[in-house]
Structure formats: structure tokens, C-alpha cells
C-alpha positions as CSV (number, residue, x, y, z in Angstrom):
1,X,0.0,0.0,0.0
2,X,1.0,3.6,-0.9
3,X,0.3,6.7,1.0
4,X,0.8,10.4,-0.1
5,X,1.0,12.5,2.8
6,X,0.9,16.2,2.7
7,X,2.4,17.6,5.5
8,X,1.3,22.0,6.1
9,X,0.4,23.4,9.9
10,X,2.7,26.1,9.9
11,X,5.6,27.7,7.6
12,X,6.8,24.7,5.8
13,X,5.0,22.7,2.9
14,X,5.7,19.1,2.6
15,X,5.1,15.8,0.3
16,X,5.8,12.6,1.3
17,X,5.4,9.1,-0.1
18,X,5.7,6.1,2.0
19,X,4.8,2.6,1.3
20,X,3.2,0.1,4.1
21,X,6.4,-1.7,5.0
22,X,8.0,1.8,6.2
23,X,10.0,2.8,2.7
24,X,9.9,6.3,2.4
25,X,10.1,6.6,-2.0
26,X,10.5,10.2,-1.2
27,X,10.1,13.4,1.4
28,X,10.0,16.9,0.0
29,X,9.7,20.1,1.5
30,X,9.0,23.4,0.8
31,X,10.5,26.3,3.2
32,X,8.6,29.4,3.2
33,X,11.4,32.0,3.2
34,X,11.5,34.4,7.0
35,X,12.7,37.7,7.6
36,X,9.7,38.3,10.6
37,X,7.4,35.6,12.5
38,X,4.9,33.2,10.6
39,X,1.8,35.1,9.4
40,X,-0.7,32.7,9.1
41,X,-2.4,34.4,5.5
42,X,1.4,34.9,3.7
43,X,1.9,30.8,4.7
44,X,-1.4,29.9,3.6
45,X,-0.9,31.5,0.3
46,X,2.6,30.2,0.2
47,X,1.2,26.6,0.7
48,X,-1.5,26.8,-2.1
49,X,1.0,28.4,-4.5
50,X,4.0,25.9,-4.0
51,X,1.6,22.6,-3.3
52,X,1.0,21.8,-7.2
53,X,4.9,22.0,-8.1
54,X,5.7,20.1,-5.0
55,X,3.8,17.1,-5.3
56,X,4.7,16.7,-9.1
57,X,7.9,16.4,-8.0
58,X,7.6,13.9,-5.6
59,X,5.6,11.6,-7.7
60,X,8.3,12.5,-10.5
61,X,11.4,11.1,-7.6
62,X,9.2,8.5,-6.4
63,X,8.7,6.8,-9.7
64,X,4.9,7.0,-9.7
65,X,1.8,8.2,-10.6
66,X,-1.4,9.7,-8.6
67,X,-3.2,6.4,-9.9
68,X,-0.8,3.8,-8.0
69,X,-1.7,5.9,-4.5
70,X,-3.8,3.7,-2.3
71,X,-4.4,6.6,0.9
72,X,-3.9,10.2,0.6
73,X,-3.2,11.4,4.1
74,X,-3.0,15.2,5.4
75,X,-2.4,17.2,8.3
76,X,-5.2,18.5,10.1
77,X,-3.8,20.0,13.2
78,X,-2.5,21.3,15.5
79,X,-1.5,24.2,13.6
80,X,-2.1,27.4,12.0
81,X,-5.6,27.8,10.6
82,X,-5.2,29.0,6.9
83,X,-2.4,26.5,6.2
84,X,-4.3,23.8,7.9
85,X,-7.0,24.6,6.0
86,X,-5.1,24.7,2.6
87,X,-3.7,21.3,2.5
88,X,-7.7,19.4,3.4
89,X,-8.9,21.3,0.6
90,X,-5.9,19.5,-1.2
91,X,-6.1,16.6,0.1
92,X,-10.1,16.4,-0.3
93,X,-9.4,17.2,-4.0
94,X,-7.0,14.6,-4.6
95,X,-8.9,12.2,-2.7
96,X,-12.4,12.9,-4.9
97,X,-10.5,12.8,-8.3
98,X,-8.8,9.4,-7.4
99,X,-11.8,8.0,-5.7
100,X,-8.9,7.4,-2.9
101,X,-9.5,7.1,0.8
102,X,-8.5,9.8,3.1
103,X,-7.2,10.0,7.0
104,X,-6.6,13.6,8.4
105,X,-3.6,12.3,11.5
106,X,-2.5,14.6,14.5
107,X,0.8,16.8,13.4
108,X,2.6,15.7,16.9
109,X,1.8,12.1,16.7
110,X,3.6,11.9,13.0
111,X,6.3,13.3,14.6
112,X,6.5,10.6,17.2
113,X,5.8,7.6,14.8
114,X,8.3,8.4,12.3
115,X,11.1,8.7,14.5
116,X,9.7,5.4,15.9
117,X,10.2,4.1,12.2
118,X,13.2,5.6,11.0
119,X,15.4,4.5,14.7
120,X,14.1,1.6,15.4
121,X,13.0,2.5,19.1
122,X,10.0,0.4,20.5
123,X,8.4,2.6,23.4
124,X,10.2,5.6,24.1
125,X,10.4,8.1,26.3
126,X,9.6,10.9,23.6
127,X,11.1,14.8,23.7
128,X,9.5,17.1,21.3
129,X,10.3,20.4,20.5
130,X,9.7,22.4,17.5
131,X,8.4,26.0,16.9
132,X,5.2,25.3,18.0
133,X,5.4,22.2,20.6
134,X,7.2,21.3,23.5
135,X,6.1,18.1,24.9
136,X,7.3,14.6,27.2
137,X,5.2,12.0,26.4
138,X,5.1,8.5,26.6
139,X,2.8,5.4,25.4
140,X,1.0,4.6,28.4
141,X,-2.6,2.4,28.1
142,X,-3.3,3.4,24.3
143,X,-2.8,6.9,24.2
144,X,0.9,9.2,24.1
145,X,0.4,10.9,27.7
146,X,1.6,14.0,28.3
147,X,3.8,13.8,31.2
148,X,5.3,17.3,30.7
149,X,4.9,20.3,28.9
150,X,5.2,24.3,28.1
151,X,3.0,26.6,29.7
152,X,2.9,29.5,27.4
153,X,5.2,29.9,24.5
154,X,7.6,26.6,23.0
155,X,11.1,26.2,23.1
156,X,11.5,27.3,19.0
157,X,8.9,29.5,19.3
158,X,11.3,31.1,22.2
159,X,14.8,31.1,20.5
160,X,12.9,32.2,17.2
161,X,12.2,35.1,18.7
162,X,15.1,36.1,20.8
163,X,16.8,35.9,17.2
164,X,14.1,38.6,16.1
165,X,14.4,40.8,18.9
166,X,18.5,40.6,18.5
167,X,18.0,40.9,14.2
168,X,20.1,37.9,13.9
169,X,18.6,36.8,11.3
170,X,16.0,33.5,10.3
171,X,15.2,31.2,11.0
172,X,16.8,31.8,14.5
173,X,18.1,28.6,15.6
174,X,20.6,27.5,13.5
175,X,22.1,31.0,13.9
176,X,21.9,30.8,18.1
177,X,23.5,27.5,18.1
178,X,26.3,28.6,15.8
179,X,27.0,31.3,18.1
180,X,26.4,29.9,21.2
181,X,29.6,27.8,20.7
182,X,32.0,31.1,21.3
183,X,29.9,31.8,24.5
184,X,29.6,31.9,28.8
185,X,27.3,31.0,30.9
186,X,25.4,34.2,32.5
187,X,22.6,34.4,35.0
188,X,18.9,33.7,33.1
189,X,16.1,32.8,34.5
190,X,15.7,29.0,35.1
191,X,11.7,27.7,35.5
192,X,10.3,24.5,36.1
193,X,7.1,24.4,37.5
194,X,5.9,20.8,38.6
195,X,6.8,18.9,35.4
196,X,5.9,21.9,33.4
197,X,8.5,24.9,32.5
198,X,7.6,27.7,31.1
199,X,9.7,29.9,28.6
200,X,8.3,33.5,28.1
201,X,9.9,34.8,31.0
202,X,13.2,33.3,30.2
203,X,12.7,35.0,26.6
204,X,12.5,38.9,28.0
205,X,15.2,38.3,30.4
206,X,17.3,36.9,27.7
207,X,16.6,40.0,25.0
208,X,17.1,42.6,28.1
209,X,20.4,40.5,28.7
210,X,21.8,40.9,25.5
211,X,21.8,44.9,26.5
212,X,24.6,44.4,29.1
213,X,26.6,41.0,28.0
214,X,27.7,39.9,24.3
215,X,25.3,38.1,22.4
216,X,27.6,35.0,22.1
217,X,26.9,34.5,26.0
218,X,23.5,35.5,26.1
219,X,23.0,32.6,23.3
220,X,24.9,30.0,24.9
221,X,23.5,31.2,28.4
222,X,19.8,30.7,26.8
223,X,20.5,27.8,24.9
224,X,21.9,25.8,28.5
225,X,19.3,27.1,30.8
226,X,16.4,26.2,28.3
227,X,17.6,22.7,27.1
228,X,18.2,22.2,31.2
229,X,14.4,23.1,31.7
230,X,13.3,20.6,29.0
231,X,15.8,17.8,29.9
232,X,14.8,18.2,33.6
233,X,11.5,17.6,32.7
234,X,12.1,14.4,30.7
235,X,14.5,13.1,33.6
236,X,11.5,12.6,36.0
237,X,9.2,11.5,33.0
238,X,11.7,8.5,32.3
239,X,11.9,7.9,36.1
240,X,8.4,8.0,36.7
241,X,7.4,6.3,33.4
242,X,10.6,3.5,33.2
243,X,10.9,3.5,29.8
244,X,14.0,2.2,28.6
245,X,14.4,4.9,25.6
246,X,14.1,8.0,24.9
247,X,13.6,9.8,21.4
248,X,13.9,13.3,20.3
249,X,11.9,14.7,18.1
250,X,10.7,17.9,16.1
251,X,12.6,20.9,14.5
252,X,14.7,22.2,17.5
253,X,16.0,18.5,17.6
254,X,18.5,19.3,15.5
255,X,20.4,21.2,17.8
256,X,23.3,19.0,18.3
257,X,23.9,20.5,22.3
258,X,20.4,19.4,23.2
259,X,20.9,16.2,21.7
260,X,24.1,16.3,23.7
261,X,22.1,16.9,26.9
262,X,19.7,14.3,26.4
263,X,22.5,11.9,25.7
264,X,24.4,12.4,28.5
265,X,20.7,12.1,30.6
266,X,20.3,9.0,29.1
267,X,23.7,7.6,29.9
268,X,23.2,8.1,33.5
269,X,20.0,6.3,33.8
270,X,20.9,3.2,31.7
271,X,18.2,4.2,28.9
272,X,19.2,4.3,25.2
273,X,19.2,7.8,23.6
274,X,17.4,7.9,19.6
275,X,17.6,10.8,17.6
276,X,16.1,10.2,13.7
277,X,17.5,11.6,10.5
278,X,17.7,15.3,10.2
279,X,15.2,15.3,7.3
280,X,12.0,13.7,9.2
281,X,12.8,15.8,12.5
282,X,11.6,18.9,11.2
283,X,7.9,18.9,9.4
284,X,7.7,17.0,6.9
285,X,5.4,14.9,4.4
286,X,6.9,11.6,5.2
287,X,5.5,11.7,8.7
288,X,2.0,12.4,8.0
289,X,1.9,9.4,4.9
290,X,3.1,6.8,7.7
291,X,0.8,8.0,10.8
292,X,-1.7,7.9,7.9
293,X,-0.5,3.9,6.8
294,X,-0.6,2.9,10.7
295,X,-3.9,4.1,11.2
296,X,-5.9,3.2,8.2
297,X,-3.9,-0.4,8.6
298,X,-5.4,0.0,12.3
299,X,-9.0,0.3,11.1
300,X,-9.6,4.0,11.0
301,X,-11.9,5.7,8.5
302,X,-13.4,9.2,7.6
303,X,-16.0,10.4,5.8
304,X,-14.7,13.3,3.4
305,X,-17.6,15.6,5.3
306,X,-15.8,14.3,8.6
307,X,-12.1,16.0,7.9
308,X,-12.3,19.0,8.7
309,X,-9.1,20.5,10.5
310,X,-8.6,20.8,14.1
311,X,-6.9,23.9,14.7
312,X,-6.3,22.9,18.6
313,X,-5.5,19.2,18.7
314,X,-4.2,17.8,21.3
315,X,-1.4,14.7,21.3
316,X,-3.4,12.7,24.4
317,X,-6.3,13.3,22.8
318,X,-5.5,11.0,19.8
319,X,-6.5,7.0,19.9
320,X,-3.8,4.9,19.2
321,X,-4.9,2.0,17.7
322,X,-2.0,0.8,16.0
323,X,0.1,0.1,19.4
């Protein structure tokens, strides 16, 4: 079986194709270029504009046609309203013209299932942090419970716009790692609520830093104290939870000092540390074509009037039937 996924909750625009035994025959995305923050319109229209081109390129890699697709798949939240809304309207189209079925899957989920696919790890511990999420979770009794997570604003959402406030440049994190390798470690606020941490408070103290120390140790300063928050977190998840792995997943899990941290974490309690290919941790099509195989294989259906998008969606709130 063949799934085309289409991947498009926030500022990137992706197509994936992945088969039924786990081969991804290809994973394309499209970046929408940022000077500012996402505005929801400008990615919606970037999405509608670039989704045509996109997809007849990855049938083009993959070697196939829209007639040998079996399961057109989409993401229908959590995200960003207009681009959510964008890629069911595509989806819904592509599923009506092919006479194909169609699964709208939970953004965060993908995220977790491919890195399940693509490392090998059984039942992990799972750290997700991107632009918009920041989440601990684990399998536990046929949902992925959330065991800790942001209070306000997400960890990329919070170096994202530290970079702004500085005029670094964009996207922010690549550019606050990079620099955050020259720095010190100065005083920033450091909060952990429960097994919750919140990060908007660390984000003003940071920008107002930057006014007195040099942006190298501010970066490296915000960089420590916020992967500390998150890893902290996951710590007492694993502990509580005994799970014997632990994946990372999502954009910021690129960041090779965060995977660092986690590593090291992960050393000292005995559990084995994943962390996917670069190229499925940040949104992508690839994700949303598998969660879409692993649920349709799992018995789930939906009417075409039943897709609509789910703008707030949240990760424990998702059946998993496929576990």
C-alpha cells in the first residue's frame, strides 16, 4: 500500500510518499522563506501556491503516478488555521478525483511515529520540541500521555524570537546554536514548575540581557538554561514512566547541544538515547503518509464531510490503535 502524505500546519510545505512496509520513496519540503514571524495568510498563500509543483515532483522522484496511490493522508492540526486549511482542501481534491480514501492524522503524533520508524525505538520516552510544541510524552494504556509540557510559548517559538528581537537573522536557531559555541554562561532565569516549565519569562530576560553581556553569552546562556528546563523535565518522566528509551523529536532536535544533553541524561539512567534523521525531525510529508498507513492499517476511516481541521488538537487526545 502507498500513501501520499501532505504535511502544512505552519511555515513549511511538505510531500511525502511512503509505502506500508516503512520505505519512504521520497520526502519533500518546501521552506517558506522568514525575515519576521509566521503570518498565518502569507503561509497559507505560500502553501496553495507551491503545493502543485511540490507534489509533481515527488511523484516524479518516487517513480509513480497519482493512480498507483492507495491513501492520501493530510495534516489536520494542531496548527495554524489558513495552512491547515489549505492542504484538506488538497487533500479532499486529490482524494475525490482518485476515488482514494482519506485520514486527516495529528501533526505531533507523525512526529513521534516516524522517529519510531526511522530508529528503530519500541516505546520511548519521547522529547518534542519544535516551533510550536514542546512536549514529554510517553505510550501509556493506548494513548501518548503527556507527562510534561510548556505553559505558554515553546522552546522554538522562544529562540525564534530572541533571534528577532536581536535581528540575527532566520530562522533563529541554526544562527543561536552557531553562536552559542563562542559563549559563557550568564545568569537567566531557570523555571520548572511541577513537570511543566515555562519559557516566556526566560525570553524577555534573555533579550534585556543581550543589553549588558555579548550576544555569544546570552546565546549560549539561553541555549543551556532552556535545554536544562526541557531535559529536567524528561529526567523525572523517564523515572516516573521506566521506559527504557528516549527519542527526540521535532525541528529544535536538530540542535546538536540538546541532543548532547539528552544523551548524557540518558547515559546516567541506563536508557538508550534515539535521535532520527535530520530530514524527518523537522515537518515533513513523510511523517503524515506513515501515521496515515498505521492508522488506516489499524482500522480507521473518515467520511470526506468528517475532515475537517482541528486547529487545537491535542497529542493525548489522539486513539492509538496501531500500538
Amino acid at each position: 500500500m502507498i500513501c501520499l502524505g501532505i504535511e502544512g500546519t505552519a511555515e513549511k510545505l511538505g510531500v511525502g510518499i511512503v509505502t506500508s512496509d516503512g520505505e519512504i520513496l521520497t520526502n519533500l519540503t518546501k521552506h517558506m522563506p522568514l525575515k519576521e514571524g509566521i503570518h498565518p495568510r502569507e503561509a497559507a498563500q505560500h502553501h496553495a501556491q507551491n503545493l502543485k509543483p511540490l507534489l509533481e515532483k515527488a511523484l516524479e522522484k518516487a517513480g509513480i503516478s497519482l493512480g498507483e496511490v492507495d491513501l492520501i493522508a493530510f495534516s489536520r492540526g494542531p496548527g495554524l488555521g489558513p495552512c491547515l486549511r489549505v492542504v484538506a482542501v488538497a487533500a479532499r481534491t486529490l482524494a475525490l478525483k482518485y476515488r482514494l480514501p482519506i485520514l486527516g492524522v495529528n501533526h505531533c503524533v507523525a512526529h513521534i511515529e516516524i522517529g519510531r520508524l526511522t530508529t528503530g525505538a519500541k516505546d520511548p520516552l519521547t522529547v518534542y520540541a519544535s516551533g510550536g510544541n514542546t512536549q514529554v510524552t510517553a505510550y501509556v494504556e493506548g494513548r501518548y500521555r503527556v507527562f510534561g509540557e510548556t505553559l505558554d510559548i515553546a522552546l522554538g517559538n522562544c529562540i525564534d524570537q530572541f533571534a528577532r528581537e536581536l535581528k540575527l537573522g532566520a530562522p533563529g536557531g541554526p544562527i543561536v546554536e552557531k553562536l552559542a559555541r563562542g559563549g559563557s554562561y550568564v545568569e537567566l532565569p531557570y523555571v520548572v514548575k511541577g513537570m511543566d516549565l515555562s519559557y516566556s519569562g526566560l525570553l524577555t530576560a534573555a533579550v534585556k540581557k543581550a543589553t549588558e553581556a555579548s550576544v555569544a553569552d546570552v546565546c549560549f546562556s539561553l541555549q543551556e538554561t532552556a535545554f536544562a528546563m526541557l531535559v529536567e523535565v524528561a529526567e523525572r518522566a523517564l523515572a516516573h514512566t521506566e521506559k527504557e528509551e528516549v527519542l527526540i523529536a521535532g525541528g529544535v532536535a536538530v540542535n546538536k547541544r540538546l541532543q548532547e544533553m539528552l544523551r548524557t541524561m540518558c547515559e546516567e539512567h541506563g536508557a538508550t538515547f534515539y535521535a532520527p534523521p535530520r530530514d524527518v525531525l523537522g515537518d515533513n510529508g513523510a511523517m503524515i503518509a506513515w501515521l496515515g498507513l498505521l492508522s488506516y492499517a489499524s482500522g480507521a476511516r473518515q467520511r470526506l464531510e468528517d475532515t475537517h481541521v482541528i486547529q487545537r488538537w491535542r497529542t493525548d487526545e489522539v486513539e492509538v490503535l496501531w500500538r
